[in-house]
N, C-alpha and C positions, 0 to 999 in steps of 0.2 A: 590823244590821251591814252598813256598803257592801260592794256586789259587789268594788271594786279591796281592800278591807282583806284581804277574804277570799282573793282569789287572791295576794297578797300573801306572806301566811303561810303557804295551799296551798303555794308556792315553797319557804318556807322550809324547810315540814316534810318534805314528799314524799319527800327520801332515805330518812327516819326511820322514813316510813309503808310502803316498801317494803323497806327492812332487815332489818323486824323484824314479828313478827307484827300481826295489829290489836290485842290487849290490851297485847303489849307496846309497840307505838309510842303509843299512847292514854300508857300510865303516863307514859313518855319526856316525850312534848309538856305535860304538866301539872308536871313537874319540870322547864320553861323559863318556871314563870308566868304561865302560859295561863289563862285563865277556861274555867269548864263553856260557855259560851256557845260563845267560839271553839275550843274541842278541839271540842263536837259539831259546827261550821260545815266544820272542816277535814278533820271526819273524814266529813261528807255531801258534802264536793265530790267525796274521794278517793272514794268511793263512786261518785258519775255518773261517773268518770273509767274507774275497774275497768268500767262498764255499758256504755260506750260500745267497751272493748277485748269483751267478752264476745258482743255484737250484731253484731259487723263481720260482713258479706255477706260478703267474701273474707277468711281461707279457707273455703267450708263447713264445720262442725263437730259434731258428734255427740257428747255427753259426758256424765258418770254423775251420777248426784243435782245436777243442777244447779251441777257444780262451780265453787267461790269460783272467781274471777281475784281476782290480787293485782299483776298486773306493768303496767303506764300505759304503758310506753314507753320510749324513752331519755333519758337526762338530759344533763346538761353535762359531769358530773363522768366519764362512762363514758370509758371508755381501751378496750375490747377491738371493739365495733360502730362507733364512727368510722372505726377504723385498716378495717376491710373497707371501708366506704364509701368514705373515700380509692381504695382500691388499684382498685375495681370505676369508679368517676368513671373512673379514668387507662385504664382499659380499656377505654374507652368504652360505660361502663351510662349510660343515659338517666334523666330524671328520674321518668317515668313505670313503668320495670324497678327501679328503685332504691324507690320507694313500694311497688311491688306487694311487694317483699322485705322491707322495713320491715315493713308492714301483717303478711303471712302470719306471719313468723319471730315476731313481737310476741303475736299470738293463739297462737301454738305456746308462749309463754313464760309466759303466762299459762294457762296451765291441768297446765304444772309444777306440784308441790306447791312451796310458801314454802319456802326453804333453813333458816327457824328451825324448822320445826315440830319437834316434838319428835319423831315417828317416821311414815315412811311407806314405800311398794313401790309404787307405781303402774307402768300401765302404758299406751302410747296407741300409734297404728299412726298413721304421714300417709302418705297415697295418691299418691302424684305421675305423673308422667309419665315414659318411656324417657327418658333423654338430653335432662332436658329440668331441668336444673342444681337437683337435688336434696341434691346435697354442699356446694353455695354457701347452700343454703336452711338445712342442717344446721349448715354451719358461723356459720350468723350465728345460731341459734339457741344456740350451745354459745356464742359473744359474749357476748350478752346476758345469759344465765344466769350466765357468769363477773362479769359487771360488775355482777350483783346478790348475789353470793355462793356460787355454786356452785364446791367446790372440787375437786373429783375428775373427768374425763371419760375416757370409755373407748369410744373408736369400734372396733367391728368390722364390720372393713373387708372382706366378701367370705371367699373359699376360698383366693384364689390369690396370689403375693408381687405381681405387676405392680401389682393392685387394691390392695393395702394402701400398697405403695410411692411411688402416685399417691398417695393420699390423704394419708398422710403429708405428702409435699409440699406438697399444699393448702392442710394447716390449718399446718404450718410459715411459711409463704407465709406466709398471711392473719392468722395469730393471733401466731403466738409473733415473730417477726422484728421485727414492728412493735410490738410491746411485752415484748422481752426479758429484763428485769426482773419479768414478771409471770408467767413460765411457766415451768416443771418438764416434762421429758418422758422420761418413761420408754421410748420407744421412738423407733427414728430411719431415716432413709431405709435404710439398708440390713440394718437389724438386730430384727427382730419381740423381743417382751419375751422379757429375760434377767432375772429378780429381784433387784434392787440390796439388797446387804445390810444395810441399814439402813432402814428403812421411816420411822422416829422423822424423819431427814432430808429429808424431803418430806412429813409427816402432824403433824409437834409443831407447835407452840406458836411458833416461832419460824419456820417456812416459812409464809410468808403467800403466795406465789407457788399461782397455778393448777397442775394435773399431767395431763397429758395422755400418754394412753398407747391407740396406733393399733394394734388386733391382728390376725393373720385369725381365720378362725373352725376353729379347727384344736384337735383334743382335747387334743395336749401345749403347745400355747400357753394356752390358756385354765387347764389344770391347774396350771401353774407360776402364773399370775398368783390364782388362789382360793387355793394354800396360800398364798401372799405376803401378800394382804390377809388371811387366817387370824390372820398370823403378826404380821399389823400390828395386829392387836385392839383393842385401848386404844387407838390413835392415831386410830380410824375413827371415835371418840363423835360428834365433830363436823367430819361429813365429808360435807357432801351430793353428791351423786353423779349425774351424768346419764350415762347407758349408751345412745349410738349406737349402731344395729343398721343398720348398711348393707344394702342387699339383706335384709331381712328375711324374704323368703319360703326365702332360700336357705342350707340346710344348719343353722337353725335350729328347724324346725319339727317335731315328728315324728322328731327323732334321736336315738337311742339312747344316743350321746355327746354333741354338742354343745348340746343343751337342758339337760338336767340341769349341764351344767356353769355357764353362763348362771345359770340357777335358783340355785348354789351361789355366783358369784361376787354374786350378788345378797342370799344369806344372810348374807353375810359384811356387810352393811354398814347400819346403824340405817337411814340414810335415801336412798333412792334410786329413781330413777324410770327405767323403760325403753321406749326412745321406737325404734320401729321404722319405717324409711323405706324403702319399694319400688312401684313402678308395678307388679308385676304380687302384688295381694295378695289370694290365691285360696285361698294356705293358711293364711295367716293369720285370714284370718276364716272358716277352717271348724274351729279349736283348740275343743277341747270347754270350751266357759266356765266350766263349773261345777268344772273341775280346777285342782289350782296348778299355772298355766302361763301362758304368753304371752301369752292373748288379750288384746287392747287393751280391757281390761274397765272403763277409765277414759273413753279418748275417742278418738274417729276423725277423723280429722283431712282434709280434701279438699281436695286445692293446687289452685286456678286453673291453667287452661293457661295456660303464657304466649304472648304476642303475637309469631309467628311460628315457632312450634313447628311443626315435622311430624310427625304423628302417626300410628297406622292410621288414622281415618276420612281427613284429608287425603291421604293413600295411597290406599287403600285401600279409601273411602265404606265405605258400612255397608247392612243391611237395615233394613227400616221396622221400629221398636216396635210396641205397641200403642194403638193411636189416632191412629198414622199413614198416612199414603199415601205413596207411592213418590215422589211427587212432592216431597216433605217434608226426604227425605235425599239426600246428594250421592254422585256416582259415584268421585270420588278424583279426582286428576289425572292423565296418561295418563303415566304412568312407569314402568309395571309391563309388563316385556318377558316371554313365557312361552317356558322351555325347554322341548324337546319330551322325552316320557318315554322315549323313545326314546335320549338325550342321556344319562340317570339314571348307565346301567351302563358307560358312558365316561369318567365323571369320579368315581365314586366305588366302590369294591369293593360286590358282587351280596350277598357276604357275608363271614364272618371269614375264611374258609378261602382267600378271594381277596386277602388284605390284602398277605402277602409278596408282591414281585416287581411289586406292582400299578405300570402306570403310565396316568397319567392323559390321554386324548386331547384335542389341542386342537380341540374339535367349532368348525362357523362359529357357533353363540349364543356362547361361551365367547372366541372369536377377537373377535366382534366385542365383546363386553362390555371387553374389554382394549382394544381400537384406540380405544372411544369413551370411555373412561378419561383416555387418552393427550389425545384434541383436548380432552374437558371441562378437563385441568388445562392448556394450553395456553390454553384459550380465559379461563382463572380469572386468568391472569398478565396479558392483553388488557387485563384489567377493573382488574387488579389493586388490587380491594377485597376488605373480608372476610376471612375466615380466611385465612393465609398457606400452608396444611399442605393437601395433596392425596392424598388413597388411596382404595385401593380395597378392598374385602374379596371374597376367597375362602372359601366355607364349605360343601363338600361332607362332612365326615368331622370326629369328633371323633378319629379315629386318627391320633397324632402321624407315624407311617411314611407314613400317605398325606398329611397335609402336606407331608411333606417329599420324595415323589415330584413334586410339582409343579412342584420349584426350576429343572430343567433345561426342560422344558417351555415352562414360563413364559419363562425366556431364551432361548429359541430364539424365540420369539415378538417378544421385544423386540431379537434381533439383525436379525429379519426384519424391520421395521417400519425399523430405522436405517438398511438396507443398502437398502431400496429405494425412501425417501422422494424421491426424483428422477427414479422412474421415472414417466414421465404414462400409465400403469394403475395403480397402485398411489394416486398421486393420485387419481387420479377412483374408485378404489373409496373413499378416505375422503372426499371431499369429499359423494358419496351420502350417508353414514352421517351426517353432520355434516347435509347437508340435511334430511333425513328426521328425522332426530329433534329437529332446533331445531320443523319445522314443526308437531311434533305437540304440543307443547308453547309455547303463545305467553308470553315473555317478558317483555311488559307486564304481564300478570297479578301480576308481583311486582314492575313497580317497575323492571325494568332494559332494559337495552339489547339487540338482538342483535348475538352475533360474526361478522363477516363470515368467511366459511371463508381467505379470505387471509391475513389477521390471525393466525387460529389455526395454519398451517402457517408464518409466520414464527417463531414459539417452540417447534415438535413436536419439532426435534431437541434441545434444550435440555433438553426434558422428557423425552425418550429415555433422555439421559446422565446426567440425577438421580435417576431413577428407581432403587428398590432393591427387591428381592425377598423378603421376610420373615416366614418361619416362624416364627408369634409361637404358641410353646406352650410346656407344660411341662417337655420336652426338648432345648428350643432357646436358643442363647446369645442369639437375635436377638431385637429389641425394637422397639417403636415409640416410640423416643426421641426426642423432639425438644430436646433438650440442644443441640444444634449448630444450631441454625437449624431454616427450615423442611423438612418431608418429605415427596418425593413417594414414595410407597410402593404397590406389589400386596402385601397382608398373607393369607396364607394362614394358616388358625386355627382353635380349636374352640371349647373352652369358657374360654379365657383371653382370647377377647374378647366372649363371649358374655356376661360378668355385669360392669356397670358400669365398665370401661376403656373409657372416649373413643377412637374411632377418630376424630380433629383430620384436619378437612377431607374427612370422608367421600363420596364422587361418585359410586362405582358401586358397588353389590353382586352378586354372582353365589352365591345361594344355593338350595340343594337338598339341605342336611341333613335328614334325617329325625327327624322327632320325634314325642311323644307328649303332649304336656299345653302347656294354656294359656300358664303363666308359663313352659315353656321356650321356646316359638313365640313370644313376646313378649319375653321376654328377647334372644333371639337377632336381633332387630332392628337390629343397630345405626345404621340409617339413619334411626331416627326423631329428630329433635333439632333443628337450629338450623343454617341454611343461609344465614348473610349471605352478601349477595355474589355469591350462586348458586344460588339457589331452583328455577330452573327448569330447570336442571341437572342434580341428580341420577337414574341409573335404576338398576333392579331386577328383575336376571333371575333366575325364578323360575319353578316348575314350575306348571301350571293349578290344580294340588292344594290348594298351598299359598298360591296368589294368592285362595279360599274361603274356606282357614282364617284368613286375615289378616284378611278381611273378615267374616265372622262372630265373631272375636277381637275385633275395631274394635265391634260390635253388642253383646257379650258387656260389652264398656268401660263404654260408653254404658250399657246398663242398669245395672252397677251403680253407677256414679256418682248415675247419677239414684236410686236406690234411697236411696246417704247423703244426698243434696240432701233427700228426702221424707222422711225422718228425722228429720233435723234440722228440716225444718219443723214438724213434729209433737210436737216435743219429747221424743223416745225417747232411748234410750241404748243405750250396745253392749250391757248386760245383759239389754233387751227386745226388741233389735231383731236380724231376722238378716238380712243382705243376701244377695238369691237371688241367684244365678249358672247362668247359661242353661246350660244343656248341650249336648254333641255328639257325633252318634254314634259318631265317627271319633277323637274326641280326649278325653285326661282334663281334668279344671278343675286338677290337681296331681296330683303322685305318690302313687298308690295309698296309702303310710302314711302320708299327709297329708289323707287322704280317710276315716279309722275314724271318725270322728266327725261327716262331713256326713250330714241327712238330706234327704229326697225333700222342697223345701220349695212354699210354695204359691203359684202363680204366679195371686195370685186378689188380692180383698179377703176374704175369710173370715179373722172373727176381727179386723175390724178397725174401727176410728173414723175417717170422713176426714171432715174439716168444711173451712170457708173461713176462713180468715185473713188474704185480700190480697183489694182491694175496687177495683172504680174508682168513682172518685165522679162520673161523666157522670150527668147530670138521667137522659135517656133512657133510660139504660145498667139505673140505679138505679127507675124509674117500672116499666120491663119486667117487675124481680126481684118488684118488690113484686105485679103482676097474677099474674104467675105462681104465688105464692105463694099468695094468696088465691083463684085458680081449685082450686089444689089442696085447700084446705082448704075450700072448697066442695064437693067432689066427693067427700072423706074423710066429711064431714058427713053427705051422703046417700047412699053407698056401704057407709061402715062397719058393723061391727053396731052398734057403740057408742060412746056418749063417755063417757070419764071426769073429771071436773073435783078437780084438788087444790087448793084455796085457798091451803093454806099455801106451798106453793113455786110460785103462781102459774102451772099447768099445766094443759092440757087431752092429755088422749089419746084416737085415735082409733084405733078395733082393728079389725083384718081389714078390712084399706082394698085394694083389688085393684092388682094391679101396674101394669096399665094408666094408672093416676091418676099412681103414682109416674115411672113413662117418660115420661108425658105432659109432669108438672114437668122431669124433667132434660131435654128438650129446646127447653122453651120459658125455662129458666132460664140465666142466664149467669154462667159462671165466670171468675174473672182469669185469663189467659195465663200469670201464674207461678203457678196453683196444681198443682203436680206431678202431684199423683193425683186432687184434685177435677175431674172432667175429665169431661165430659157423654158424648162417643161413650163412653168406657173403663168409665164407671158404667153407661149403660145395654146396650151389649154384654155387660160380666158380669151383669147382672140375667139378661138374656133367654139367658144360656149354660146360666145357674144352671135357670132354669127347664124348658129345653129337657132338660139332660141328669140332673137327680137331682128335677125336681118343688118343687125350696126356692124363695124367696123368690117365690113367686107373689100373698102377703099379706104387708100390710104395717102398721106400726103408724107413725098419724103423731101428733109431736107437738107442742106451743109450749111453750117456755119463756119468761119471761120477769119481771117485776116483781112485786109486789102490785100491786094498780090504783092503792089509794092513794095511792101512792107518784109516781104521773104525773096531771097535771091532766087529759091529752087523751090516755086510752090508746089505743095500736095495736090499729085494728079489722081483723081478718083477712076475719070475715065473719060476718052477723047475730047478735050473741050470745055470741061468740068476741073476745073483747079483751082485753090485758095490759097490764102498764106496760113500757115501752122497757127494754129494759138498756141499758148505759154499757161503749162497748167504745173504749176510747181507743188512739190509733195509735202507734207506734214514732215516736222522732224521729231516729231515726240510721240513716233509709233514706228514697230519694226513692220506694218504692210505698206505697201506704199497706198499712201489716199492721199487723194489732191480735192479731198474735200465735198467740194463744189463743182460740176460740171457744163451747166446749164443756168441760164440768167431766165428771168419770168420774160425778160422781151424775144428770147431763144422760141418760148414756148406760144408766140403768138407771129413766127413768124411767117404762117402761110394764113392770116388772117387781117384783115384790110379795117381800115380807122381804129386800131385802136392804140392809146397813146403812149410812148414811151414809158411813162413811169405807171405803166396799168398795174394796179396789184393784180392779186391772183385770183380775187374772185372779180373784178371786171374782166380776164382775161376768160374765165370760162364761161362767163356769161356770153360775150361777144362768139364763143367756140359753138357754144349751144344754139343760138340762132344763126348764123352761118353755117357750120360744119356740123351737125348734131349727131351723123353717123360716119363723121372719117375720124380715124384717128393721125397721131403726129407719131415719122419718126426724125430723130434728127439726129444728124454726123457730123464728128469734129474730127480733125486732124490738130492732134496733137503733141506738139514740137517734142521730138527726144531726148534732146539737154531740157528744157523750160527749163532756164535759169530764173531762180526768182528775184524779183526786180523788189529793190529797199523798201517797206513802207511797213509805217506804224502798227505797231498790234499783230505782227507776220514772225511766224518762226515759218521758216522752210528752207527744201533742199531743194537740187537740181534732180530731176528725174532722173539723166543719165541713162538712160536705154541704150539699144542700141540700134532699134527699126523704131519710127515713130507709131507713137497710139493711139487707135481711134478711139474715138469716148460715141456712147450712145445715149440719148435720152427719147425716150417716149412721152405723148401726152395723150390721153384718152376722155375723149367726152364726156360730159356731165350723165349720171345715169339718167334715163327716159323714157318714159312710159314702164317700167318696171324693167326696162334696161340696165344690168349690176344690181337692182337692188333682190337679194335673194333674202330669205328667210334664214332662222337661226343663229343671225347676234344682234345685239343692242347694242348703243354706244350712247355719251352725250350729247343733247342737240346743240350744234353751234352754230344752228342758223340766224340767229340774234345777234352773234358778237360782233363789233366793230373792231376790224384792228386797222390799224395804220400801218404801212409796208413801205419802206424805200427801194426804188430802183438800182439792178444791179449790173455792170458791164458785162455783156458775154467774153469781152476783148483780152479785158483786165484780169477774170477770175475771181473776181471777189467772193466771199463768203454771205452767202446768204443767211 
């Protein structure tokens, strides 16, 4: 059948394939008179289509049993993710911000359960960044889901009205306005859910319209909306359901009230999936898995930075990992101003007994963080690009009363500044401040220009007199409305702008709140985000204290990103996998009741398989691997005590081979740059820790996997005597490094280990390691074929390696930690020692994806 026939009919059918399940779109397409020929052609391209969504590099992804994708993309016919492309074009989204959102929201869509299946409850967590347009990403994801079928969405929006009220707006904006004919919403800008008395009117038979309902996370809001769907019953058979959790680490986790209720509003309805989105997700992935509850026990989801984010490391640099040098990570940019502790007890009460009466002193850091406010939004009009909206945040106290001691203060500041803008001392104390801090900061680095200091005192009084004072709390009428145009604002606050409200055109913070754990230290950020316009412009005064904690938060990031990045390259799932999280001794990773269920995890490879799956194919690169390999199996040969030869699976093992053999291979062996954890200094530093501090992996077992011989005319000769046939490792074709994936089958890794059964999962297999072997570790050697032509089979996109020397692949297995073996101190992770998962076995021979 011609390739154009076939894409052809692909066209034609594609709504139908994703409508509707694959048996029932298969039935569908044979009832238009289809031949068995072209239903099977049309249902294997929809196939490479679902492969090519499943594989995408960005976003990283983590996810359970190999979950189907069902979702391609967008089509023609969609009404709900054009009308956001529009709106973001006219905002000026570029074409490269516009893909990245595509791409990410698309894989987030695809790994929804199918809105026909008959019954589901899933659940997935995506990681993102502070202020770094996570509601844009959500709401193009709740798009697309609508323009495939999903009819019910339920965002919870935060704790507080300002947060729900924003949002509200958003998806009102972006979703329902531009297609108001399509949308039902049960909740509106000024009013969180009130239960509409008839349910049958937005759930029967004849509402074909979406429903969208914005709530906080509040115990009598949540309770009125679970009796409602209770109450809607019968209306919900055919109702799929996707449940936004905004900020999901916050007030969800761990709460006596608002989890269970969550849980309840999620009993109430056949089919539904709940998709939790927060940059700081510390307590989320420490939820005990093995409970009904929240954990994103389906799939983790890891957003790309976007391009021009500011971050903690761009703040803030970070420390080196492991397997880095200092030289490796960056120091931040020089924006971080430190107030002195001395400063502490002048701007915020000593203690509660000091809260009445308190008033807060305008110390010189505090003076000058406000004057350099004043020339930054002056010098922002000079330029006038980028964000229109200019403030500044104050955040010494969550107490609404010392808020609101600040107002007179602050204006005496701001009368000072207007009354003596003529005076030439007063000038020349700003124009210092203006010099001193453009120069510590060069403004080519992002692309822009510098503000001459004349320039910027031509608009100061301007900014003087627009300027507004605004105690934005839970007490307070005042807001940061930008309804009227743009705002130049001092916003003094606590935790109303501490969890996802946009501070628009944020330039200077003055912060010295006190805290206690990870995600509120992160949370309370607001400066990390997206600085058109003005990159080199914002600063951050900040106690010495807490200019550590950022920086060690920023390292804390880092590692666990990288953590889901090596996950997913490994092909785990949230069920097997727990992501560590560093500790500190000063700070929690989350609130102590969000913390019952972390344990002491192991900042080791104990207990684990790292093999290679990313290859370069440089002659040299590849000639290297291969001496390496055969010096080592050289040296196993006449070291070891023994070899063992198994014919049938084409394996030799070699026992009590000395570690020295093995160090020697990891450093004359060369790993790809992107393989995460395959990493030479990291492998052989834990060897020789292991050794030094508990006596384990001092012996080693090495092995070859590979072919029958028969099977190869000219087997791979490792070294006198020792020969296999090549295995066939074919490369991804929907990535520019080569990965073949998969290296390594779980019977690979039990192959110098006696009774244990072909299809052993992974955790019989280290159990069996741990009473037999409990101090050798496994290396094991492939020879792998330099064409691996990839052989036809379902579900496969792949190329021919095409090398030109064949490559060895390496994989390791390391004992279960023991007796305090790997387990070291300094992070926590989930326990998932309770979960049961079911594993199938995988061929070494074949390659399969595990």
């Amino acid at each position: 059948m011609a390739t154009t026939e076939i894409d052809d009919l692909y066209e034609t059918f594609r709504g139908m394939l994703e409508a509707f399940t694959p048996v029932d779109a298969t039935k569908r397409i044979r009832m238009f008179g289809a031949d068995e020929a072209k239903v099977a052609a049309v249902v294997a391209r929809h196939e490479r289509e679902m492969l090519k969504i499943r594989e995408l590099e960005i976003p990283r992804t983590v996810v359970r049993d190999n979950r189907d994708t069902w979702y391609t993309g967008p089509q023609p016919q969609d009404k709900a993710w054009p009308a956001i492309t529009r709106i973001l074009e006219s905002d000026g989204w570029g074409v490269e911000s516009l893909d990245s959102l595509d791409s990410s929201s698309t894989r987030i869509v695809s790994l929804l359960n199918h809105p026909k299946e008959r019954e589901y409850a899933s659940r997935g967590l995506v990681v993102g960044y502070v202020q770094s347009g996570k509601t844009t990403n959500f709401t193009s994801v709740i798009a697309k889901a609508a323009d495939r079928g999903y009819k019910l969405f339920i965002v919870l929006a935060g704790i507080h009205n300002g947060l729900r009220r924003q949002t509200q707006k958003r998806l009102v904006d972006q979703l329902v306005l531009p297609n108001p004919s399509n949308w039902s919403q049960l909740t509106g800008l000024d009013h969180d859910f009130n239960a509409p008395e008839n349910p049958a009117s937005f759930f029967g038979a004849k509402n074909r319209t979406h429903v969208i309902c914005v709530v906080k996370k509040n115990a009598a809001v949540l309770r009125k909306l679970a009796q409602w769907l209770e109450h809607a019953g019968p209306y919900l058979e055919d109702c799929p359901t996707l449940i936004i959790d905004d900020e999901a680490d916050q007030a969800t986790v761990a709460t006596k009230s608002i989890n269970p209720l969550i849980m309840r509003v999620m009993g109430t309805l056949k089919r539904s999936v709940y998709l939790g989105y927060t940059a700081s997700p510390f307590a989320n992935l420490l939820i005990d898995p093995a409970s009904d509850d929240l954990y994103p026990r389906d799939f983790v989801v890891n957003l790309p930075k976007p391009a021009g984010h500011f971050g903690t490391e761009v703040l803030f640099g970070r420390y080196a990992l492991e397997g880095e040098s200092a030289d490796d990570v960056d120091d931040g940019y020089d924006m971080i101003r430190i107030v002195p502790d001395d400063d502490i007890d002048l701007v915020r009460p000593a203690s509660k007994a000091e809260v009445d009466g308190f008033v807060p002193e305008m110390t010189p850091t505090l003076t000058r963080a406000i004057l350099y406010f004043l020339l930054v939004t002056a010098a922002r009009r000079v330029r006038a690009t980028g964000n229109p909206h200019s403030t500044m945040l104050i955040h010494t106290s969550v107490n609404t009363a010392v808020h609101n001691s600040f107002r007179d203060p602050l204006q005496g500041v701001l009368d000072y500044t207007r009354s003596n803008l003529t005076s030439p001392n007063f000038e020349s104390e700003l124009e210092a401040i203006w010099t001193e801090e453009t120069n510590r900061v060069d403004a080519a680095d992002f692309g822009e220009q510098p503000v001459p200091f004349a320039e910027v005192m031509q608009h100061l009084h301007g900014v003087i007199s627009d300027c507004r004072i605004i105690m934005d709390n839970s007490n307070s009428d005042d807001r940061l409305d930008d309804d009227d145009g743009p705002v130049v604002a001092v916003a003094v606050g606590g935790n109303t702008l501490s969890r996802g409200l946009t501070l628009e055109g944020l330039s200077v913070s003055y912060f010295v709140r006190a805290v206690s754990a990870y995600d509120t230290l992160l949370q309370m950020g607001r400066w990390f985000g997206f600085r058109n316009g003005y990159a080199d412009l914002p600063r951050i005064w900040m106690t010495e204290e807490l200019n550590r904690w950022f920086r060690h938060l920023a390292t804390v990031e880092t590692e666990m990103r990288q953590d889901i990045d090596k996950y997913m390259a490994e092909a785990e799932t949230p069920l097997t996998f727990a992501v560590r999280l560093r500790t500190h001794p000063s700070l929690r990773v989350t609130a102590a009741a969000k913390m019952r269920s972390a344990i002491t995890a192991a900042s080791s490879y104990g207990r684990r398989r790292v093999q290679t799956h990313y290859f370069d194919l440089d002659d040299d690169w590849l000639r290297a691997n291969i001496r390496a390999a055969r010096e080592l199996v050289a040296a196993a040969a006449s070291q070891g005590s023994s070899m063992q030869v198994n014919e049938e699976h084409s394996s030799y093992v070699f026992r009590d081979v000395p570690a020295a053999a093995i160090l020697t291979f990891l450093a004359n062996y060369s790993f790809h740059p992107e393989s995460k954890e395959a990493d030479s200094g990291l492998l052989g530093g834990y060897i020789r820790s292991r050794i030094d501090a508990a006596a384990t992996l001092k012996l080693w077992n090495v092995a070859i996997v590979g072919n029958p011989i028969d099977h190869d005319e000219n087997p791979f000769e490792f070294t006198e005597g020792v020969s296999v046939g090549r295995v066939v490792r074919a490369r991804l074709d929907t990535t520019s490094v080569v990965d073949i994936k998969t290296l390594m089958s779980r019977r690979d890794a039990a192959v110098d280990l006696a009774g244990v059964p072909a299809n052993a999962n992974e955790t019989a297999i280290f159990a069996a390691r741990a009473d037999q072997l409990p101090d050798h570790g496994l290396l094991v050697l492939y020879a792998i074929d330099r064409v691996s032509n990839p052989a036809p089979r379902k579900n496969q996109a792949r190329l021919p390696l095409n090398a030109n020397e064949d490559v060895v692949g390496v994989g390791l297995v390391f004992p279960p930690p023991r007796g305090g073996d790997s387990e070291v101190s300094g992070y926590v992770s989930a326990d998932l020692t309770g979960v049961y998962i079911e594993e199938e076995d995988t061929s070494s021979v074949e390659g399969d994806d595990e």
